[in-house]
N, C-alpha and C positions, 0 to 999 in steps of 0.2 A: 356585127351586132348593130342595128339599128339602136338611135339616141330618142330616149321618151321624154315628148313632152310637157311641161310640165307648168299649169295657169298658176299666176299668183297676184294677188291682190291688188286692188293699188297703195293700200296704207301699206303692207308690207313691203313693196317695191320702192316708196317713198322713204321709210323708217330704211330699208337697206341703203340706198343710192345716198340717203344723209349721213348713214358709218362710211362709206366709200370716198368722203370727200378727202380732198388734199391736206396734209397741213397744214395750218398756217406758219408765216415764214416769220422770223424775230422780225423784221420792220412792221408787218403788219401785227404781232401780236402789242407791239407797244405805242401803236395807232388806236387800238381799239383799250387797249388801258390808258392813254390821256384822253379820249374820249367819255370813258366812263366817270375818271376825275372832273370831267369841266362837268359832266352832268349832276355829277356829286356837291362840289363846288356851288354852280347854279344855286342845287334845293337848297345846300343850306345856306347861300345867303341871296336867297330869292329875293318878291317882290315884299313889302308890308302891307297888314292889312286894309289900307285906305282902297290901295290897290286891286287887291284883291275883290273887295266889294265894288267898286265903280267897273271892274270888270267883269262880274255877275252883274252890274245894272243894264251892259252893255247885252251883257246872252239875251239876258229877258227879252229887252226891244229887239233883239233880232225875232227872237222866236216869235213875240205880239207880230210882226209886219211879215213874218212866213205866213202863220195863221191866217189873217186878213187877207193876204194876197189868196191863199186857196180857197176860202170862203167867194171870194170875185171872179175865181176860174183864170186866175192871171201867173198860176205859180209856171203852167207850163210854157205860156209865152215868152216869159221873161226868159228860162231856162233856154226855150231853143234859138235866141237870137244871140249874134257874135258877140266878140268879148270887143271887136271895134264900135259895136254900135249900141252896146250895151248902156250906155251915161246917158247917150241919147235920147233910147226909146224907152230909159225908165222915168226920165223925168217927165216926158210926152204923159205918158202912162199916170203916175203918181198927179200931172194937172188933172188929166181928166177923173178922177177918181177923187181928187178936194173938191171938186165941183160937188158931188154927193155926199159930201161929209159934212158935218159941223160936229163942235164940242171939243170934248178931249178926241175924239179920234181923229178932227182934223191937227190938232197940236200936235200928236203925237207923227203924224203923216210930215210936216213940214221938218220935225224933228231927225226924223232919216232923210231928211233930203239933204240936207245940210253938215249932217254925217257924210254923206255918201260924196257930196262935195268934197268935203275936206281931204276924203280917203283916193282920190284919183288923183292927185297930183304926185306922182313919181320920184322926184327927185328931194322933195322932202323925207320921203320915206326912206332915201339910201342917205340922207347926209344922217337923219336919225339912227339907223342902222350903225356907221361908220363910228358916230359919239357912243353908243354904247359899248361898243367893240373897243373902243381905248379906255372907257368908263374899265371894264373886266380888266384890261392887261393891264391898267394901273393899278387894281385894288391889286389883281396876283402877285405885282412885284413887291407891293408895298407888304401883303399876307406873306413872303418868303425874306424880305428884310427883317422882320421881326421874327420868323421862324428863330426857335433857338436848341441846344442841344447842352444835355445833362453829361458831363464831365465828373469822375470821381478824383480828388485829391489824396494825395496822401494820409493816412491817419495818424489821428493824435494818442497821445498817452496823457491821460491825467495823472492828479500825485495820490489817488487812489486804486494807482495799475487799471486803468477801464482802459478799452482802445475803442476812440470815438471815430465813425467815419465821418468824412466831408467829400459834399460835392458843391457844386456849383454850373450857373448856367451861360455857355459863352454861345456868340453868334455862330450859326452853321454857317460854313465856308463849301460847298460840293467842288468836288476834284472836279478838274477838266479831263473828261475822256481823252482819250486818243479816237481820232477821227478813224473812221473804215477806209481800208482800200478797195478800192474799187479790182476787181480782178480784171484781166485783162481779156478783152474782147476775142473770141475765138472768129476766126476768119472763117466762113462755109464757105461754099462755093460762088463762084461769078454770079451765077443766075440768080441765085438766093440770095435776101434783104438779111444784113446785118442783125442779129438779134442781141440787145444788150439784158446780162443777166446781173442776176439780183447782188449786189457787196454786202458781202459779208466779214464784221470785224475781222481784222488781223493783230492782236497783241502782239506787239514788240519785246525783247527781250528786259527784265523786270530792270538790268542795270543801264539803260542808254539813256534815259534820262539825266541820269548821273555823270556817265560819261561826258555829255555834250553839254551837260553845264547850264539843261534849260529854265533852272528854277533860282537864280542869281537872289542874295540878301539884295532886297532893297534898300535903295541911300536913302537917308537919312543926312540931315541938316546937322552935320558936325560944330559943337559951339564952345568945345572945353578940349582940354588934353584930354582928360577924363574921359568923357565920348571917345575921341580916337583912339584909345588905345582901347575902352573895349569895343570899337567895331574893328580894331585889326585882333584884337584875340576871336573875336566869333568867326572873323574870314579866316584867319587857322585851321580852328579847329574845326569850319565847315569844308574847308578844300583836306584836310586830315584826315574827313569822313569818307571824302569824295575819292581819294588818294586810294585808301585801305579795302575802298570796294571794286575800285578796277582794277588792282594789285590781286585779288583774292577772284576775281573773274578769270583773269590771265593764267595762273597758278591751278584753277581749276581744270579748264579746259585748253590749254594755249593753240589748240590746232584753230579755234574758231574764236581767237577774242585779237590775234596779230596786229588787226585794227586798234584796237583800243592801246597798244604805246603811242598811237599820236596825241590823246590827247594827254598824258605823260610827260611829253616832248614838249606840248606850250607849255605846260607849267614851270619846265626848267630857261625858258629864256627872259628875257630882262622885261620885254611887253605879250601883254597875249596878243597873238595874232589876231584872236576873231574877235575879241570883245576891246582889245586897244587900251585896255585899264595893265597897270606894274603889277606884276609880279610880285608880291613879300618874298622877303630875302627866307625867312625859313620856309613856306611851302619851295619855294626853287629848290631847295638844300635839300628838302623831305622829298621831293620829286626825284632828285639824283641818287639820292641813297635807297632810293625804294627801287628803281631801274636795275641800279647792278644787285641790290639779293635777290629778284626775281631772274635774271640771265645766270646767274652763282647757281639758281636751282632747275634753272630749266635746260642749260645749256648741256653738251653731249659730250663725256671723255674722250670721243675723237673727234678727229681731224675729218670736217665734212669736204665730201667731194662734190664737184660738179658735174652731174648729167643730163644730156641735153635727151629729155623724152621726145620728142618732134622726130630725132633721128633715129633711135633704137625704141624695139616694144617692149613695155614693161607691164606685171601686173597691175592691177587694183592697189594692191596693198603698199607694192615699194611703188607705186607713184604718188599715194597719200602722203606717205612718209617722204618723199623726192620734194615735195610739194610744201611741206614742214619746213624741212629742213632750208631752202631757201629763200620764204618767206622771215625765219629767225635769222638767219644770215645778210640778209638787208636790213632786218631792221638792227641786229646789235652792230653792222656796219655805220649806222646811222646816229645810233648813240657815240661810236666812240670817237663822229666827225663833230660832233657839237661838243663833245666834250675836248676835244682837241683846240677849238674853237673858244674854248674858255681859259684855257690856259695861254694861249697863243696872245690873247689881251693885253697878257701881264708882262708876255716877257718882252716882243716885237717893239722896237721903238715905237715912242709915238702909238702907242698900246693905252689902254685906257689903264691907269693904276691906281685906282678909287681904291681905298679900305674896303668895299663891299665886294669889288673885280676881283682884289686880293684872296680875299675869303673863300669866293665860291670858286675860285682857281684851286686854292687848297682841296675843299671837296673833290674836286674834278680829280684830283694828282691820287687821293687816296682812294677814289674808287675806281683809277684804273691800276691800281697798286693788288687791289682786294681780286680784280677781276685777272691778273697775272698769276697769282699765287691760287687762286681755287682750277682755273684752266690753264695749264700753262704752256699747252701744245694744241688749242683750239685755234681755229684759223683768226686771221689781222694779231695773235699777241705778240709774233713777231714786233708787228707795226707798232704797240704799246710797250713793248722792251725796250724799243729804240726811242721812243718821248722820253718814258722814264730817265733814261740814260742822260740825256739833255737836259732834264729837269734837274740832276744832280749838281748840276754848277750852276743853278739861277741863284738871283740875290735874296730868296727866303730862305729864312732858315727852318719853317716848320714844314716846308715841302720839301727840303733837300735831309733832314731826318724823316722825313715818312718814304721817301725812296729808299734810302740810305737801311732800313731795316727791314724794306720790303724786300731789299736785296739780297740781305745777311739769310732771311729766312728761306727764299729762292734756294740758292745756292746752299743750304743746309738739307733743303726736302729734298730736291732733285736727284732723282735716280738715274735716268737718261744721259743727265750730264749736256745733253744739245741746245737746250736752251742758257745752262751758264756759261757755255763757251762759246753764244754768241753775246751776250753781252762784254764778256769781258771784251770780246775783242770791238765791241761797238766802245767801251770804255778807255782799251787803247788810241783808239782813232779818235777818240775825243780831247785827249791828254796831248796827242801828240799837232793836233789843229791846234790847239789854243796853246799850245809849246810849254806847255806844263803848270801852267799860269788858270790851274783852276782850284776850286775849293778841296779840303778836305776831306769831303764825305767819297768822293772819288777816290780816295785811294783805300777809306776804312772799311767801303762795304765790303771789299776781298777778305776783310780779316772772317768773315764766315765759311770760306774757302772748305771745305773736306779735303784736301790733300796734305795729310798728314803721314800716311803710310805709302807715300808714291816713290817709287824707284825709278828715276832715270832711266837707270842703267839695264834696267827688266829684258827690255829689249833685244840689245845686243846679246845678253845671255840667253835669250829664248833662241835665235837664229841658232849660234853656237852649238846648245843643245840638241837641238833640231838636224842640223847637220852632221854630229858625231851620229845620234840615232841614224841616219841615214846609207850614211858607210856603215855602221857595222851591221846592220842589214844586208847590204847589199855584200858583204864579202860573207856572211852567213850563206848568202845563197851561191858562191860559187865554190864554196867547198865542197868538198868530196867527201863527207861521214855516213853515216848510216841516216836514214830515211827519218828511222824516230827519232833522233836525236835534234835532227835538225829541224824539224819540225817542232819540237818543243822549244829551243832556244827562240824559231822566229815566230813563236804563238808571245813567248816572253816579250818581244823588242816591238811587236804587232797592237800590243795591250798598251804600254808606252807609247808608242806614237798615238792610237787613238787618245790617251788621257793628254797629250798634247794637245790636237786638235776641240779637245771639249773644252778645251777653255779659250775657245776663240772669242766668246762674249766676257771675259776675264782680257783680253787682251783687249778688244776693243774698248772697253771701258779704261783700259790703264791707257791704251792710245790717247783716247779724249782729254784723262784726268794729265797727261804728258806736254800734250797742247795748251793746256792753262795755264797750268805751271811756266811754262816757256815765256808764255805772254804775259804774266805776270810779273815775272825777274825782268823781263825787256822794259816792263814799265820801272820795274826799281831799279834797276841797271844805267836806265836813260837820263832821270832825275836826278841820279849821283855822280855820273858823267858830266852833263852837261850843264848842269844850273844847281850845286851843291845850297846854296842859301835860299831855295824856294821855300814858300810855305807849309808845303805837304813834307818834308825835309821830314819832319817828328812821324807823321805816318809813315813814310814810306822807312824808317829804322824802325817802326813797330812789327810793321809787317814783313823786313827781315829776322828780327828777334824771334819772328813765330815760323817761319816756312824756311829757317836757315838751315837744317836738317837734310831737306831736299835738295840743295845747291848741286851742280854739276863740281866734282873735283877740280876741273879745272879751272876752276873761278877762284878756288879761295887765296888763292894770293894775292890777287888782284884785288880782290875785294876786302883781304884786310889792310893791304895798305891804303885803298881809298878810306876805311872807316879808319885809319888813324892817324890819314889827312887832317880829316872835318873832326878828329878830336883836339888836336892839336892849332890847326889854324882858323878854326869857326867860331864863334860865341855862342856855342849850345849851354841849353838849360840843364837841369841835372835830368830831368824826364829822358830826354835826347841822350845824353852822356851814361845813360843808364840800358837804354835797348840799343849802342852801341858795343858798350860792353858786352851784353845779353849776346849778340850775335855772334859775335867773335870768340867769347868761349863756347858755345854754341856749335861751331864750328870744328873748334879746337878738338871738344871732347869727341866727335862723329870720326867721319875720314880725315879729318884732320891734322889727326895724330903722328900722319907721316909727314908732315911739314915742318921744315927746321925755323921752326918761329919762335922768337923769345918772348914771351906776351909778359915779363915785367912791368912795360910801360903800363900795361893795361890791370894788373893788378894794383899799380897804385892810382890809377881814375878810380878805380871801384873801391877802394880802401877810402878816399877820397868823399867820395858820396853817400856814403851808409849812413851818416848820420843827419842826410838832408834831411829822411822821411821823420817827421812826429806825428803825433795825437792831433793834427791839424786839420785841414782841408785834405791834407796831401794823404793822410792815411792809406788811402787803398793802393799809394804807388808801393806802398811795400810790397805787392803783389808782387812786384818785377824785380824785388832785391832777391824776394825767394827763391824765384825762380832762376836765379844768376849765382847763388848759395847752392844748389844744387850742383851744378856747373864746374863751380871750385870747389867749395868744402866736401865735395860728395866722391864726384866720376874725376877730378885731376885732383884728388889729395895724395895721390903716388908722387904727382908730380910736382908737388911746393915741399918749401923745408921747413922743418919744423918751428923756426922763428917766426913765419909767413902763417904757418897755419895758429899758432899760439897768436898773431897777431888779430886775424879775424877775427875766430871766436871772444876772446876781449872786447875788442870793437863791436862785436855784433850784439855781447850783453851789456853793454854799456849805451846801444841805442836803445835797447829792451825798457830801460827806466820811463823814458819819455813817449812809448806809446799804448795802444789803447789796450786792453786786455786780452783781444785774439790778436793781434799783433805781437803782445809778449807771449803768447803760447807756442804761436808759430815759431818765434826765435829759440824757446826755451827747444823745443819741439827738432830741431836742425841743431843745434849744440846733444842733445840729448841720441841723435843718433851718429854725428861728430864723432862724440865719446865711444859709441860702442865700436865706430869701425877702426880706431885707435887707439893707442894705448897710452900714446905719446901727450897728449892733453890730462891725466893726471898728475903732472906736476902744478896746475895752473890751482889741484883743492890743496897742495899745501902751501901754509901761511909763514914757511920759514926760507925770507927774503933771500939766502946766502948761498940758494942753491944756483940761481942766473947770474949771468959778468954783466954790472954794469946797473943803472937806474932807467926804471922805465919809462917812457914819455909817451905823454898818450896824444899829444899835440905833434905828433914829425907823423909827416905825411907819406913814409915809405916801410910797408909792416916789415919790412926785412932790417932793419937796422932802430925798430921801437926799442927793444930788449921787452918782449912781452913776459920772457919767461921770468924775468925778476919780478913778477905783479903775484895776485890772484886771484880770484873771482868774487871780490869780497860783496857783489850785485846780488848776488844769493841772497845774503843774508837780508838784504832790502826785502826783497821780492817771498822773501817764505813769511815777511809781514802784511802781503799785497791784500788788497780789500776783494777780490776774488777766488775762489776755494778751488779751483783746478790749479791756480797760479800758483799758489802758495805750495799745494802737493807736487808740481812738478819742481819747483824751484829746490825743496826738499830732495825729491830723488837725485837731483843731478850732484846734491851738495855731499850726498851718498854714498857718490860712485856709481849711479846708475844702474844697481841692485837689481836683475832678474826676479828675484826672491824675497821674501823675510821684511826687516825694518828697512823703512822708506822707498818699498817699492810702488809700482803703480797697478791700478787697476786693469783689467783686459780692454774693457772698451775704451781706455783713454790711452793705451799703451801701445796701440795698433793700427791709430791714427796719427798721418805723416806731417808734416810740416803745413801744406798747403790744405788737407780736411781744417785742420786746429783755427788754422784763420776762418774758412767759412763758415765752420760750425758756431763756432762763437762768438762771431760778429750779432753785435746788437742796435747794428742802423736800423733795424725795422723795430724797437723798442723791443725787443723779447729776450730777458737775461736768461742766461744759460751756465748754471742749473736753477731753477726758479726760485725766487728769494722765499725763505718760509713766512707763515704767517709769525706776529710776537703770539706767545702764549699768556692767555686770557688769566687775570689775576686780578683780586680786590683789591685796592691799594690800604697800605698800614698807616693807621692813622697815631701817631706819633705824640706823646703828652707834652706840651710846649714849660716851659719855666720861663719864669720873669727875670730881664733882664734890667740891672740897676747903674745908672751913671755913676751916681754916688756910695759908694760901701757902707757909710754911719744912715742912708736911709731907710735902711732894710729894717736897724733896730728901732727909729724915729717909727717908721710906717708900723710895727708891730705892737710897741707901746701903747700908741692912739687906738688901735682896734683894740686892746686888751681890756684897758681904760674903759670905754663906750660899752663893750659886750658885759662890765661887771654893773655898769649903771642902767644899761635896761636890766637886769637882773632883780635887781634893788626896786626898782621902779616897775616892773613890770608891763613895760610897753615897747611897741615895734622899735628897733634900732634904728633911729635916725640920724645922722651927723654932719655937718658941713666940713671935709678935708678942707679944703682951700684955709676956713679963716683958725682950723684946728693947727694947721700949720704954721701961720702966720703967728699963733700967740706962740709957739716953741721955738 
């Protein structure tokens, strides 16, 4: 098919080719809108009208001397000669032509001549030019300083409930753009001329401004305390601002903000790098602590590896992620070298040890404290186990408790168990460099330990077992029975070995929890060997007093004649002399039992000590007598005689007087179950002296030769007056006979509770009595008719006379009763 032709107009062709044009591009559209302002500008603040008219006087005379020229036949001469020779040949012109004039038309003729002078000289015309061209940009800057812009306030309330608004008018300040970038030049071909194309803005992302810190409070002339200290609260809470929103950028996106921890990082050192102004001690501090909650939530439950993408191909996706992952691993590598860095200050001789180095070391220790316990198997915390460890023996004592509990709780969450046995043993090689000559907190933090149900000996029995299932297995299969049979007995012994094998992660974990333990006792084995009088002495018998349990058999001989070494030849305190004891019954009552040991000695240390603890400071060491009451009065009261055991309980309620209210419950609480596993303490409720040989003494320091049983418990009767209502009810039950049943027994929820609930139930160091004291009950008070009281007995009758007297003479007289006592007195 041929194409038809087809004519169109020129308006139409014109009107189409004008829709067809290009768009205009944003630099030209706001080219031609400051254009149309200057021209707006201009009219309205044009020329005045002086102006105006001497510039119409000016049209007129041109138009007069157009006229006349064409009237002379001179308009086209003039027209067709140069614009060089134009001054020339008009003056030539304009003589010959005043030659023919007179009047006003030669005036007016000389009048443009002298115009047209003036108007050829060039260079006046452009200095004029130049002066009104700063005439404009002055008047526009000065029209935009005064520009101003309406602001709403706050509203008010009047005291007839109106809410009024407010505004007010402050100078307009216009933000400074962000400059365009220019895009970058595309390279054509050799032959072909460079073409540069049009920049167009590129917005930045809305937080870099922020980031980079480029809008600083300006200084100000500081001239009072006043001033200073509010321009450091406004730089607070301006770096506060600046903190919370690159903290919240990171958090949002962190594949694409990795950058922004640097500048995180000036904040926490002592100058800014880029700007060379101090650091405030709280943005530093607000910087560190802002660091690790954001790696606390961004950071990965595992252990990141390294792969080298260059050598092996990987997707899209795990290279994003590859690419993540150790860009975050540089940088939290990074954080934890400056924070290493701030602690290393304090301790390194010759370290800077300012109050402020001090301080922000502390931060440093507990936020790598925070970042072990939320990760505790992400990669370098090996490397922050082993500071921390280090940090346990420096000479603060608010970093060496903030380890010290970071520790306890470690080793209470851990399920793995791999990272508490390396500490521990980074903690032995710590003890054993400094040869035992370090603080305390080093030997307390074990006491958070989980090995409480560990068996040694697990081991050796599992082989054992292990190996009888194995023979008899194996002589199953060489028998000679019948086909079924045999096959059912080794389906039986087939079923057992597998439930042996399934708890190979039950073994490995008992392995682990075996190895601490070991290294553990090696630490308190070495301290009591080698240097009995160190410091950690009180710890390391606490922490026998608690993992004595798990001792190897073959230790405990050994180990109780050392602890009755150091009871004997030491100067311990009673604290010491008390988890010595603890350990050693401890032991006694366990495997122990087959030891031919006479522990007398050691019942009269502890008979000895009972009555250190009171209602003091000391209160809570009764923790540790109860737990040693246990021990005797409970699991060896087979093994004391009845003099021994009449002696305790005596002693043990006669400490009861002097302490606090859950202290005497606890006590009542261990006499009360005393009683029920015995029979033999019923003679202690009767009060008929004549059944015991001898008088009691409550002063001789050996319960076996007190004569307890000649006493009686006469503490009861104190205590069933106690200002306490559980106190009072138990003291009663026990005075009883400690009655399952009927008159003076106890309730179920108090009667069910052991010795050691009773103490912390009703402990009231947190001010909270228990059971809550009632309110009084609300009553009007009696108001009571009072009588007079008389010194004198004959004044009663003197004072009734005179009234009688007076009330019969206003009678008589008929007027108000008036009287002067004083001189009515005086005349009788």
């Amino acid at each position: 098919m041929g194409t038809k032709k087809v004519k169109i107009s020129s308006v139409k062709r014109a009107a189409h080719l004008k829709s067809k044009k290009a768009p205009l591009s944003k630099q030209q559209q706001q080219k031609i809108k400051q254009k149309r302002e200057q021209l707006t500008s201009k009219r309205e603040n044009g020329q005045n009208i002086f102006s105006q008219k001497a510039h119409k006087r000016d049209n007129l005379a041109q138009r007069k001397k157009h006229n006349k020229q064409q009237s002379l036949g001179l308009h086209r001469e003039l027209n067709a000669d140069d614009d060089d020779d134009d001054d020339v040949g008009g003056d030539q012109l304009l003589d010959n032509v005043a030659d023919m004039l007179d009047g006003d038309d030669l005036a007016l003729l000389q009048a443009n001549k002298r115009k047209r002078k003036a108007k050829a000289d060039p260079v006046e015309e452009q200095q004029q030019s130049v002066g009104l061209e700063m005439a404009y940009t002055t008047a526009s800057k000065k029209e935009q300083a005064a520009q101003k812009i309406k602001v709403n306030l706050l509203p008010i309330k009047s005291r007839d409930g109106e809410i009024i608004t407010r505004t007010t008018e402050v100078d307009y300040v216009p933000k400074p753009k962000r400059k365009a970038v220019a895009e970058e030049e595309q390279e054509v071909d050799a032959e072909e001329d460079e073409n540069e194309e049009d920049s167009d803005e590129v917005f930045e992302d809305s937080d870099d401004d922020i980031v980079n810190d480029e809008a600083p409070v300006p200084k100000q002339k500081l001239v009072s305390t006043t001033d200073l200290l509010i321009a450091r609260q406004q730089e607070i809470e301006r770096q506060k601002y600046r903190i919370g929103i690159i903290c919240s950028g990171i958090l949002e996106k962190p594949e694409d903000k990795m950058r922004n921890f640097n500048a995180l990082y000036e904040l926490m050192n002592d100058v800014n790098p880029e700007t060379g102004i101090p650091n405030l001690f709280a943005v530093r501090k607000l910087a560190m602590i802002s660091i690790t909650e954001i790696f606390k939530d961004i950071l990965p439950e595992y252990r990141v590896g390294q792969i080298d993408t260059k050598m092996q191909t990987v997707r899209k996706a795990t290279l994003e992620r590859v690419t993540f992952e150790n860009a975050l691993l540089q940088q939290f590598k990074k954080f934890l070298q400056k924070l290493e860095h701030l602690t290393a200050q304090v301790n390194k001789r010759g370290g800077q040890k300012t109050p402020q180095a001090i301080k922000i070391a502390a931060v440093a220790v507990q936020c790598m404290c925070d970042l072990l316990l939320s990760h505790p198997y992400f990669n370098y915390v090996q490397n922050i186990a082993q500071l921390l460890v280090y940090m346990l023996n420096c000479n603060y004592g608010t970093m060496r408790v903030a380890v010290n509990q970071c520790f306890r709780t470690l080793f209470s969450n851990d399920k793995k168990l791999d990272m508490t046995l390396f500490v521990v043993r980074r903690i032995n090689h710590l003890i054993k460099s400094k040869q035992n000559n370090v603080h305390v907190e080093c030997i307390t933090c074990m006491m958070g330990l989980k090995i409480k149900h560990v068996n040694l000996d697990a081991e050796k029995e599992n082989e054992l077992k292990q190996k009888k299932l194995e023979s008899h297995r194996q002589r199953l299969l060489s028998l000679s029975k019948k086909e079924r049979k045999r096959r059912k007995k080794l389906t039986e012994v087939n079923k057992e070995l597998e439930e042996t094998r399934a708890e190979e992660n039950k073994q490995t974990k008992h392995h682990k929890l075996t190895e601490i333990i070991k290294m553990v006792f090696t630490i308190y084995f070495r301290v009591l060997k080698n240097d009995p009088t160190s410091r950690v002495l009180s710890a390391i018998l606490e922490g026998l007093a608690e993992f004595a349990h798990v001792i190897n058999l073959e230790f405990f001989a050994d180990l109780i004649d050392v602890l009755n070494r150091i009871l004997e030849e030491q100067d311990l305190g009673y604290r010491e002399q008390l988890h010595c004891i603890q350990t050693i019954f401890v032991i006694l009552s366990g495997q122990g039992e087959v030891l031919n040991i006479d522990p007398i000695r050691f019942y009269q240390h502890f008979y000895r000590n009972m009555l250190v603890v009171h209602a003091g400071k000391n209160h809570e060491d009764f923790a540790i007598i109860l737990r040693t009451l246990d021990e005797v009065l409970v699991k060896r009261r087979r093994n004391m005689s009845q003099q021994r055991l009449m002696a305790f309980v005596k002693r043990l309620l006669t400490g009861s007087l002097h302490l606090l209210h859950n202290g005497t419950l606890a006590t009542l609480g261990t006499i009360k179950q005393t009683f029920q596993l015995t029979s033999v303490l019923d003679a202690l409720l009767d009060t008929d002296t004549t059944i015991g040989s001898g008088r009691y003494d409550p002063e001789l320091e050996d319960p076996e030769y007190c004569n307890a049983a000649s006493t009686c418990l006469y503490e009861l009767t104190l205590l069933a007056r106690h200002y306490h209502p559980t106190v009072r009810r138990m003291a009663s039950h026990i005075a009883n006979g400690v009655p399952a049943s009927g008159e003076g027994a106890l309730p179920t929820d108090i009667g069910k509770l052991n010795a050691h609930e009773l103490f912390a139930q009703y402990d009231s160091t947190q001010m909270a009595f228990n059971p809550t004291i009632p309110l009084p009950k609300q009553g009007e008070p009696k108001l009571k008719r009072g009588r007079h009281m008389y010194l004198r007995s004959d004044f009663k009758q003197h004072y009734g006379k005179i009234l009688k007297d007076a009330r019969t003479k206003r009678i008589k007289s008929k007027e108000v009763l008036q009287m002067d006592f004083l001189s009515e007195l005086t005349k009788h």
